[in-house]
N, CA, C and O atoms as a printed pandas DataFrame, in Angstrom:
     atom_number atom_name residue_name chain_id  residue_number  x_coord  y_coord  z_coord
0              1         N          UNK        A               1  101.815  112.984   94.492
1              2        CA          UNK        A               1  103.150  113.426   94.210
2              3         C          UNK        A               1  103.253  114.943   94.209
3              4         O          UNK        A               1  104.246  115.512   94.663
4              5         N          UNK        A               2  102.331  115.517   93.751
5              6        CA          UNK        A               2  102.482  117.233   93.941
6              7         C          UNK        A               2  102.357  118.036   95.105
7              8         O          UNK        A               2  102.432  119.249   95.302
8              9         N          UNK        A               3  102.109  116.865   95.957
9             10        CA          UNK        A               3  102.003  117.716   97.765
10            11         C          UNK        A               3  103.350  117.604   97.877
11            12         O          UNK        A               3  103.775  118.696   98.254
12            13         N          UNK        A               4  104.257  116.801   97.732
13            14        CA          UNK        A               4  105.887  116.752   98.131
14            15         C          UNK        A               4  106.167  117.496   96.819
15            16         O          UNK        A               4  106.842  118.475   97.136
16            17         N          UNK        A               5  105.989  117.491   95.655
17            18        CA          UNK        A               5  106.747  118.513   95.026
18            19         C          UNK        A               5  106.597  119.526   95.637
19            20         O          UNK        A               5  107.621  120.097   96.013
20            21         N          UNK        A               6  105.256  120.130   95.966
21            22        CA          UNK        A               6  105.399  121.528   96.660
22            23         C          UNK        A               6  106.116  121.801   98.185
23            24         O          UNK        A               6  106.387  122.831   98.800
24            25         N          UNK        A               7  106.251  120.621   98.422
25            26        CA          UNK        A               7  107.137  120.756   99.563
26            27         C          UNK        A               7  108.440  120.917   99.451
27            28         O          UNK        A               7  108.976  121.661  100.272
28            29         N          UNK        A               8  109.283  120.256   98.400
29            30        CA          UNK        A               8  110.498  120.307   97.853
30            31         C          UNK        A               8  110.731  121.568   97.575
31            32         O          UNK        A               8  111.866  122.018   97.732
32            33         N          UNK        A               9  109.552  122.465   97.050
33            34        CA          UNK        A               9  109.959  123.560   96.055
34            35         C          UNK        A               9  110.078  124.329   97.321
35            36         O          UNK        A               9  111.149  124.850   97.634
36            37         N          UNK        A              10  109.097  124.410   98.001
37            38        CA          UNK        A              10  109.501  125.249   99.642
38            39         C          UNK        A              10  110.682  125.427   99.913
39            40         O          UNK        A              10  111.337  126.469   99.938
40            41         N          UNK        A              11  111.102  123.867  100.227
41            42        CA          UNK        A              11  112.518  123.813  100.849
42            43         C          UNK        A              11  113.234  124.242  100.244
43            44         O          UNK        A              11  113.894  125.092  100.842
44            45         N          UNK        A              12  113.600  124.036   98.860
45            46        CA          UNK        A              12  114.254  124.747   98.156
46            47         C          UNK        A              12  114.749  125.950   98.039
47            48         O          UNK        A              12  115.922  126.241   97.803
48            49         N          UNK        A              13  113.546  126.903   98.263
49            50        CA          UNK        A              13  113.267  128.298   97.871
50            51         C          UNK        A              13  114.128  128.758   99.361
51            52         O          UNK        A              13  114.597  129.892   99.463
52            53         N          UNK        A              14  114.243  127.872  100.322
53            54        CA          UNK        A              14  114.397  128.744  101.585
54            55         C          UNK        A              14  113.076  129.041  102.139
55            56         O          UNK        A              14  112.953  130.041  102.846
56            57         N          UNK        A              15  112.121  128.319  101.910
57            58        CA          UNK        A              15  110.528  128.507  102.648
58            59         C          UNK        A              15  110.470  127.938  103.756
59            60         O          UNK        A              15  111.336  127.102  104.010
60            61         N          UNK        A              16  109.511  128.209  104.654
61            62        CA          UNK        A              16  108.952  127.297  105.710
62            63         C          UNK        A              16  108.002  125.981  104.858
63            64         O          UNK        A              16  107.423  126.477  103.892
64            65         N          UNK        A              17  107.766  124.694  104.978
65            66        CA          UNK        A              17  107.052  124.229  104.375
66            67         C          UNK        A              17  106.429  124.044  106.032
67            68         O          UNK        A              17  106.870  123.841  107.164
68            69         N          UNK        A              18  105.111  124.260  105.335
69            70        CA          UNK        A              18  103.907  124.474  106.374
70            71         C          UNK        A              18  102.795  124.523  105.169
71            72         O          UNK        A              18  102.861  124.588  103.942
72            73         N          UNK        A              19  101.560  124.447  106.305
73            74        CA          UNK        A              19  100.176  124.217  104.750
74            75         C          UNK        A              19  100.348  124.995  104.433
75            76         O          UNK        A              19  100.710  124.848  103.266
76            77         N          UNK        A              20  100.349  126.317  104.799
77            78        CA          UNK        A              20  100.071  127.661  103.719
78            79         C          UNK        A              20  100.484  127.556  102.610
79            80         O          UNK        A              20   99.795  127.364  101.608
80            81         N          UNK        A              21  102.200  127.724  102.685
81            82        CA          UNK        A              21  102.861  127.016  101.607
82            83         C          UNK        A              21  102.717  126.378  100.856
83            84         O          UNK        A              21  102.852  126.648   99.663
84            85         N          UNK        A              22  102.360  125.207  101.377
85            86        CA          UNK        A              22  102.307  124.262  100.432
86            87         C          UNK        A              22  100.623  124.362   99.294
87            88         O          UNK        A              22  100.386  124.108   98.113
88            89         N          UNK        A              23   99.881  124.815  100.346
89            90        CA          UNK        A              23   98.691  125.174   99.754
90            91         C          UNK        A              23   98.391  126.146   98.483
91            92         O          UNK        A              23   97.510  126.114   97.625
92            93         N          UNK        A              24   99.522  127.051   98.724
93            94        CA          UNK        A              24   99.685  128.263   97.877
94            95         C          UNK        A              24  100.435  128.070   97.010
95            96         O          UNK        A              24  100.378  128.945   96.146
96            97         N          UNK        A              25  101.611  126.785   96.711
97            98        CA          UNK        A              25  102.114  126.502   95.542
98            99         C          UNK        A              25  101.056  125.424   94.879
99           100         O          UNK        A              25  101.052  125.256   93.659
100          101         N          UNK        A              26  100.263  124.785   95.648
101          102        CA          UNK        A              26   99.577  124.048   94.249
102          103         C          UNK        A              26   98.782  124.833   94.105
103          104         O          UNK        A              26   98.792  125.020   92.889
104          105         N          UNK        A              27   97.923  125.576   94.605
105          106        CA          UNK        A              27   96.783  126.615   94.034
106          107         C          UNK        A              27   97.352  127.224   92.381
107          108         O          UNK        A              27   96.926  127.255   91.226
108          109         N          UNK        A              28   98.717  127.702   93.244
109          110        CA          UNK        A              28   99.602  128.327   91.843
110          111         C          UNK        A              28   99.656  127.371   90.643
111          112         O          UNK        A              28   99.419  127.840   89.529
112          113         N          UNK        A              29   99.893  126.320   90.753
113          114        CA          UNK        A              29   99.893  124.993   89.865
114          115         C          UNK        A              29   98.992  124.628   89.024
115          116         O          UNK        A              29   99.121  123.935   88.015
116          117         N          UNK        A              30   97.653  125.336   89.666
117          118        CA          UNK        A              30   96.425  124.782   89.560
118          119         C          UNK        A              30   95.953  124.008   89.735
119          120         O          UNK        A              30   94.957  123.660   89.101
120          121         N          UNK        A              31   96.774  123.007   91.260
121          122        CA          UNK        A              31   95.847  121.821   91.471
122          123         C          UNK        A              31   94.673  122.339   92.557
123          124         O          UNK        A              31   94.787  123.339   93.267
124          125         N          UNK        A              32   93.808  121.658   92.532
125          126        CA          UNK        A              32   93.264  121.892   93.217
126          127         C          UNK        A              32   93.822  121.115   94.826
127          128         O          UNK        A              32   94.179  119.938   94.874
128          129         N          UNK        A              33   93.802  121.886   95.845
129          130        CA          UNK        A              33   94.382  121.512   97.456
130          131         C          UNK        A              33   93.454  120.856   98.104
131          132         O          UNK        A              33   92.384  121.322   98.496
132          133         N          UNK        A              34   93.838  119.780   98.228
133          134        CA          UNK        A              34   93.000  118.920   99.864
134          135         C          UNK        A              34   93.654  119.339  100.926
135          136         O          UNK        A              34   94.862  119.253  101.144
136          137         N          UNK        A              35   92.418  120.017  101.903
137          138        CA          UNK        A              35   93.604  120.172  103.147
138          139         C          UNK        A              35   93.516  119.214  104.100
139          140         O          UNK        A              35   93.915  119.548  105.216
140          141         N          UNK        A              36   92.975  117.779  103.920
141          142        CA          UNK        A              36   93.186  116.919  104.862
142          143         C          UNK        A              36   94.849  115.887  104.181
143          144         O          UNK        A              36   95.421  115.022  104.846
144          145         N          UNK        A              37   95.191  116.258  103.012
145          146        CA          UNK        A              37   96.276  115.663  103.029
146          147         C          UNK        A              37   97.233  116.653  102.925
147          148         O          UNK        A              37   98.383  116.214  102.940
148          149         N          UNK        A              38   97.081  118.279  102.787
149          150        CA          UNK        A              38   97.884  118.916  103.176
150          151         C          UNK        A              38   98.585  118.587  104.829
151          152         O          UNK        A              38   99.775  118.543  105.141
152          153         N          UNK        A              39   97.706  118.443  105.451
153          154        CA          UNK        A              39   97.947  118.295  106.864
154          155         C          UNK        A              39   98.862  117.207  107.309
155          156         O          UNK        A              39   99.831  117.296  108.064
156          157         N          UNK        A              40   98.112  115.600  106.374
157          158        CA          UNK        A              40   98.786  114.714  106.552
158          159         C          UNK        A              40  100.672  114.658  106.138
159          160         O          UNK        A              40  101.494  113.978  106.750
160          161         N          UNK        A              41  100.867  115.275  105.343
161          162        CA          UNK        A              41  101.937  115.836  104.532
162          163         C          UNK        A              41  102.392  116.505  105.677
163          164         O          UNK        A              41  103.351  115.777  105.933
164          165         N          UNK        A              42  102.398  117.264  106.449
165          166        CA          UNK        A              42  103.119  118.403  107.061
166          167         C          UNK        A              42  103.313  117.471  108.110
167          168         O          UNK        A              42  104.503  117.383  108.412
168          169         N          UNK        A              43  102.366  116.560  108.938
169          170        CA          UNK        A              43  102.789  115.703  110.103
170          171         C          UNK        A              43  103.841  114.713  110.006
171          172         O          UNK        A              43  104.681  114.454  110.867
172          173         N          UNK        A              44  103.662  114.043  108.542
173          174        CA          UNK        A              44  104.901  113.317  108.294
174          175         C          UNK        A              44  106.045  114.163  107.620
175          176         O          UNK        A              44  106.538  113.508  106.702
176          177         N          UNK        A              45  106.450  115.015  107.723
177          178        CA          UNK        A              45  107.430  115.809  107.879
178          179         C          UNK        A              45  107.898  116.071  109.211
179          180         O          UNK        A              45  109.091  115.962  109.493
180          181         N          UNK        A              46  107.138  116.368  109.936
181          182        CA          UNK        A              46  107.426  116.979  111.583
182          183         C          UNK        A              46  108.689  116.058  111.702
183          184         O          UNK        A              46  108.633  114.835  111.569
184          185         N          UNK        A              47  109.898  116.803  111.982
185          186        CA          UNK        A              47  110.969  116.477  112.427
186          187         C          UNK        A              47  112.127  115.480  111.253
187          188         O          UNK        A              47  113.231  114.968  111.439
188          189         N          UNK        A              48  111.483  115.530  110.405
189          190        CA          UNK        A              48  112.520  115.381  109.157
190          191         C          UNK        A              48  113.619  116.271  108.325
191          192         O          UNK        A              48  113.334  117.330  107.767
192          193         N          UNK        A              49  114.737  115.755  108.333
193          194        CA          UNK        A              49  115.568  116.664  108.014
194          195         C          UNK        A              49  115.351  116.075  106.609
195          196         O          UNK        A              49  115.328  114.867  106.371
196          197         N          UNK        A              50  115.179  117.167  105.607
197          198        CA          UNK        A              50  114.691  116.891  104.212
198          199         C          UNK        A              50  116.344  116.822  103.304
199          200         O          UNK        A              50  116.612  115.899  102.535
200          201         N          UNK        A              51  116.964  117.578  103.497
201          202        CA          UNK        A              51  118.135  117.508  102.772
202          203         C          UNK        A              51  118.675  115.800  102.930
203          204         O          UNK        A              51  118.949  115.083  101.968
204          205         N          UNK        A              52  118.755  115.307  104.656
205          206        CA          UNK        A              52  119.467  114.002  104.457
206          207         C          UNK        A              52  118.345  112.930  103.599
207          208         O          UNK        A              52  118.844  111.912  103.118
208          209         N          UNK        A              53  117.493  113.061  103.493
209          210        CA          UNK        A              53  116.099  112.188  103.230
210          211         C          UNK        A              53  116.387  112.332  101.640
211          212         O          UNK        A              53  116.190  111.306  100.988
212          213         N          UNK        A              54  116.836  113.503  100.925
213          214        CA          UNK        A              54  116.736  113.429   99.592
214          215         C          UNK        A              54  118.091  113.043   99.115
215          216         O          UNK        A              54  118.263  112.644   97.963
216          217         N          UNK        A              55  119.330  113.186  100.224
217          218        CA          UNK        A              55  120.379  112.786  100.273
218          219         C          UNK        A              55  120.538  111.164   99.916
219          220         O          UNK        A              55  121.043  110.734   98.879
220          221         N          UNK        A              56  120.079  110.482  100.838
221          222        CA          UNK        A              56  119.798  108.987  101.084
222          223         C          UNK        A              56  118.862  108.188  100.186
223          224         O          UNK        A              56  118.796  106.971  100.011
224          225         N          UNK        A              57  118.102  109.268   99.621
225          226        CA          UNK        A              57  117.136  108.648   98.453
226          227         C          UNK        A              57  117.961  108.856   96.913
227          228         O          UNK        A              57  117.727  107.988   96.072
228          229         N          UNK        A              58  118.804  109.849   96.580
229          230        CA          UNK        A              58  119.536  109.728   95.190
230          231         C          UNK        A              58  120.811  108.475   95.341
231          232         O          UNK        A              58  121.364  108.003   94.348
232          233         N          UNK        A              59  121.053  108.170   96.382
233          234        CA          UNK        A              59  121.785  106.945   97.004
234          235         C          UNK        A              59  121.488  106.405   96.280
235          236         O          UNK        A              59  122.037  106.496   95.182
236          237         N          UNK        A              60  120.282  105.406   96.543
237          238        CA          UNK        A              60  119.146  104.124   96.390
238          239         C          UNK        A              60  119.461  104.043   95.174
239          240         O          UNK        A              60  120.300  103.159   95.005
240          241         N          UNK        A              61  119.077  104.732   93.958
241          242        CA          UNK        A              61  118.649  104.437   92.398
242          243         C          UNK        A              61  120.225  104.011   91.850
243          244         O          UNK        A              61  120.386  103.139   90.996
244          245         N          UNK        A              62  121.319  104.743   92.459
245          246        CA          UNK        A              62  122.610  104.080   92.002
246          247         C          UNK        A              62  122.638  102.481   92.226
247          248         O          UNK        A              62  122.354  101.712   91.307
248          249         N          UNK        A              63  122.859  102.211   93.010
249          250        CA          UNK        A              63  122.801  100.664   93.776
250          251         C          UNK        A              63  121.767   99.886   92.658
251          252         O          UNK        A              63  122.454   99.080   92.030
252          253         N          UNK        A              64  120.765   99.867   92.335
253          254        CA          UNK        A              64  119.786   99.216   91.773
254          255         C          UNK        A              64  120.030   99.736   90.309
255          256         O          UNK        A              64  119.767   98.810   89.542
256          257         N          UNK        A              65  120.314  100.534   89.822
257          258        CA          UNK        A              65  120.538  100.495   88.048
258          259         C          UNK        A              65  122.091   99.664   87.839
259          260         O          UNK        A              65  122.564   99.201   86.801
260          261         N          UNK        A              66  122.609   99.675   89.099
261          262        CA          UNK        A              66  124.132   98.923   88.678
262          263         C          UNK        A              66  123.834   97.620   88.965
263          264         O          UNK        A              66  124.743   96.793   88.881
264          265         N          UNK        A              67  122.854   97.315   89.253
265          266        CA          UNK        A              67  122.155   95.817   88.935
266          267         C          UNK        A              67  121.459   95.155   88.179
267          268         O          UNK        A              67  121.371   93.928   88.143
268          269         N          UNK        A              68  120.748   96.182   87.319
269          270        CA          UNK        A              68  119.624   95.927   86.517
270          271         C          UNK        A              68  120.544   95.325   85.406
271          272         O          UNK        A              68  120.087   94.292   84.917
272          273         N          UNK        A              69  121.648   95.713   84.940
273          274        CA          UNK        A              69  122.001   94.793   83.360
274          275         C          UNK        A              69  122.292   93.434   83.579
275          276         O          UNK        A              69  121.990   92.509   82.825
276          277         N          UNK        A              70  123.058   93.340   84.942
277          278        CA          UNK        A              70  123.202   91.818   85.298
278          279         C          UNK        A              70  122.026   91.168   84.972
279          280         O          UNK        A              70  121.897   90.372   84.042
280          281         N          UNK        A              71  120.877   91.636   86.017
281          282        CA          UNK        A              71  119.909   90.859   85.566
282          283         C          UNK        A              71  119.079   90.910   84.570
283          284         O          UNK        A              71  118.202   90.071   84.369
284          285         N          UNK        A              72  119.382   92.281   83.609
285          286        CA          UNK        A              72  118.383   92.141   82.491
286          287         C          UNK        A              72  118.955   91.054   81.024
287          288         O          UNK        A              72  118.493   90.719   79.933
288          289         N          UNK        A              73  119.977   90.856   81.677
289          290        CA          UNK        A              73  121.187   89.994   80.721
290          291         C          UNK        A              73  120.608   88.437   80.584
291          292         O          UNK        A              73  120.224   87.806   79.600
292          293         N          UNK        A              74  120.712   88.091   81.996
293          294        CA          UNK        A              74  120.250   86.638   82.848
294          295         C          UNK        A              74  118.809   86.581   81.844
295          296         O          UNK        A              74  118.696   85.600   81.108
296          297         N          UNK        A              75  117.998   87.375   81.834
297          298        CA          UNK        A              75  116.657   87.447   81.325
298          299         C          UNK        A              75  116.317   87.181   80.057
299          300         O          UNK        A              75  115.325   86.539   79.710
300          301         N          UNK        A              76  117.356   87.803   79.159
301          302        CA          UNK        A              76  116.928   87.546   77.644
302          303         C          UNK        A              76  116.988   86.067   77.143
303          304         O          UNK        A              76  116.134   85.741   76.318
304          305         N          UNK        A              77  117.764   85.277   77.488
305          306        CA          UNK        A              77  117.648   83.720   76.936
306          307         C          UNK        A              77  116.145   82.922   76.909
307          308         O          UNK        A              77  115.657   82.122   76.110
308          309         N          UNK        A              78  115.674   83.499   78.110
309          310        CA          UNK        A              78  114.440   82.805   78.890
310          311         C          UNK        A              78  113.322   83.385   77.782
311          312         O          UNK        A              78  112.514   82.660   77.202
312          313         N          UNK        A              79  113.437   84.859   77.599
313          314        CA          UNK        A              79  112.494   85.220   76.530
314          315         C          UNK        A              79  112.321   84.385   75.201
315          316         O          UNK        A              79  111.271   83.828   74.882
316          317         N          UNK        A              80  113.185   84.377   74.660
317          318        CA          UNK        A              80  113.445   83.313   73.350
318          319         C          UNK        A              80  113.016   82.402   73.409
319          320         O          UNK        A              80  112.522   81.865   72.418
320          321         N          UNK        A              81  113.030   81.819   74.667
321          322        CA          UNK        A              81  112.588   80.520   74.822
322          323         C          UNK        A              81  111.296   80.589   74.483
323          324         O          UNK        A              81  110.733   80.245   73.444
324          325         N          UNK        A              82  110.874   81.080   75.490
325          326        CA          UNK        A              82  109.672   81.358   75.748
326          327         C          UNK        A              82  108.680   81.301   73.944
327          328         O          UNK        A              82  107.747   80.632   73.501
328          329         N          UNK        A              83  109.561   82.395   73.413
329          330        CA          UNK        A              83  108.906   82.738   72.245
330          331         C          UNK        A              83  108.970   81.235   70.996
331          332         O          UNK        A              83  108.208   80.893   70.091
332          333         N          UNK        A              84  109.851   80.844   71.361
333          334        CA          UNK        A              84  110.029   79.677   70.582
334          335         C          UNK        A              84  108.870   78.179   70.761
335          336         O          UNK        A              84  108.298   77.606   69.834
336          337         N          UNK        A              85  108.797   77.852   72.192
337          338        CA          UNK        A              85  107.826   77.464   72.292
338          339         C          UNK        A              85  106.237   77.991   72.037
339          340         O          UNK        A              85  105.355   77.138   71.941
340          341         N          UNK        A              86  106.001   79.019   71.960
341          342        CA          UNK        A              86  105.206   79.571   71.894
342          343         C          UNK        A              86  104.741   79.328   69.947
343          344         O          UNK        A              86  103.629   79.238   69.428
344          345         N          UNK        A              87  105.909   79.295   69.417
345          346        CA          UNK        A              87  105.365   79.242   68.156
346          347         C          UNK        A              87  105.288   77.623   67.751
347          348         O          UNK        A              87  104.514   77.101   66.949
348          349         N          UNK        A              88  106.357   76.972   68.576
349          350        CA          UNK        A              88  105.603   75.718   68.058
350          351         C          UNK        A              88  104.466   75.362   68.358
351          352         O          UNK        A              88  103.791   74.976   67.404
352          353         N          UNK        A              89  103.732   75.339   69.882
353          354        CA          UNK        A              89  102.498   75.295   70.036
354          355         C          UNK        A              89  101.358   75.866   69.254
355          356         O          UNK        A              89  100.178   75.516   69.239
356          357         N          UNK        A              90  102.010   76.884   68.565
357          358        CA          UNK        A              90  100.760   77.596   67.507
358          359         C          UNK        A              90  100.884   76.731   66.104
359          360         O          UNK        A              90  100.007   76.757   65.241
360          361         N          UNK        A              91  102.194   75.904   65.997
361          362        CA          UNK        A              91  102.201   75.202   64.841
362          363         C          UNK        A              91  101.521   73.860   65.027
363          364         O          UNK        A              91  101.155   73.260   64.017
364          365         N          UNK        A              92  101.352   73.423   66.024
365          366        CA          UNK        A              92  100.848   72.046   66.073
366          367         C          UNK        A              92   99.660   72.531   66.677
367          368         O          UNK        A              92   99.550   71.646   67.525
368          369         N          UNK        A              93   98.631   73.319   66.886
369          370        CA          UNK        A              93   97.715   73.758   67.011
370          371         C          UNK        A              93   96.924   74.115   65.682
371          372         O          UNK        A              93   95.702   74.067   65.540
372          373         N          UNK        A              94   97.651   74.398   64.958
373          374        CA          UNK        A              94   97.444   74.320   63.536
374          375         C          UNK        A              94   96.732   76.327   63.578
375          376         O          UNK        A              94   95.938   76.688   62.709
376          377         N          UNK        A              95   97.032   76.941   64.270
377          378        CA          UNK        A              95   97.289   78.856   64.505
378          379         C          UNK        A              95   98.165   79.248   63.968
379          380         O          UNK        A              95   98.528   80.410   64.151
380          381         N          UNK        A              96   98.639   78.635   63.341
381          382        CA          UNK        A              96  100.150   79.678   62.804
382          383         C          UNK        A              96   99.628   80.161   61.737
383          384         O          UNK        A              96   99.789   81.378   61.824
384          385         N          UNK        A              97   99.004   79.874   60.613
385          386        CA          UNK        A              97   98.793   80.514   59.582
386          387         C          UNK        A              97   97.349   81.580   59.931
387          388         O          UNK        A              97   97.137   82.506   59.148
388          389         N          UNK        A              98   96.616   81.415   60.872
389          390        CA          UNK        A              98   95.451   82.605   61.349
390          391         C          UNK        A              98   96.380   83.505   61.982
391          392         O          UNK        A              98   96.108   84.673   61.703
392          393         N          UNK        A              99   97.812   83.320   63.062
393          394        CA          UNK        A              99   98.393   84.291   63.255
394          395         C          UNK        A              99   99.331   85.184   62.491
395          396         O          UNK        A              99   99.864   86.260   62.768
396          397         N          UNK        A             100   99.364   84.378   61.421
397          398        CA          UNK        A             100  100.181   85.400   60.625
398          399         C          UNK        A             100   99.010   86.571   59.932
399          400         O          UNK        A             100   99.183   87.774   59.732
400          401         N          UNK        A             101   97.925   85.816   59.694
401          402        CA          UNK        A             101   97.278   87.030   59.191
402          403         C          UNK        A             101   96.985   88.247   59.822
403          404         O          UNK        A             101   96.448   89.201   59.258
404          405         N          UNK        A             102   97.542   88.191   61.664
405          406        CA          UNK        A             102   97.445   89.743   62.471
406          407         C          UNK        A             102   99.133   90.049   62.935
407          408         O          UNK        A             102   99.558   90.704   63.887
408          409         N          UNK        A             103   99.885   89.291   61.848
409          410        CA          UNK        A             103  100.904   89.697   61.865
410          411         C          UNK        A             103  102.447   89.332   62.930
411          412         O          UNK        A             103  103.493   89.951   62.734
């Protein structure tokens, strides 16, 4: 993740992102730089327009959190359940009173 942060911060700044760059903001960071994935990093860039790419990616997370309550809604009944059976099996197992002693 800190080879594209330092690429972001490039772009940002108005930089060229190229290894140097990118090499010279994690140095700054103090990560230490691989330059075989510096490299890999700069090839999968070649010819990406980064603005539409980060454009199209703050998209995405809208769409999917305006889904998540639907389904985190659908979900909670099933838990209960779950938990309910769970304690009768510990009662007719004759565990319920060793599990209460870890609470």
């Amino acid at each position: 993740m800190e080879y594209i942060y330092a690429a972001l911060l490039l772009h940002k700044a108005g930089k060229k992102v190229d290894e140097n760059g990118v090499k010279a903001v994690l140095t700054a960071a103090g990560v230490a730089a691989d330059e075989s994935r510096i490299k890999a990093l700069i090839a999968a860039l070649d010819g990406v327009n980064i603005e539409e790419a980060i454009s199209k990616a703050a998209a995405a997370p809208v769409a999917v959190a305006a889904a998540a309550p639907a389904a985190g809604h659908a979900a909670a009944p099933a838990k209960e359940e779950h938990k309910e059976e769970d304690k009768k099996a510990e009662e007719e197992s004759g565990m319920a009173g060793l599990g209460a002693l870890f609470g």
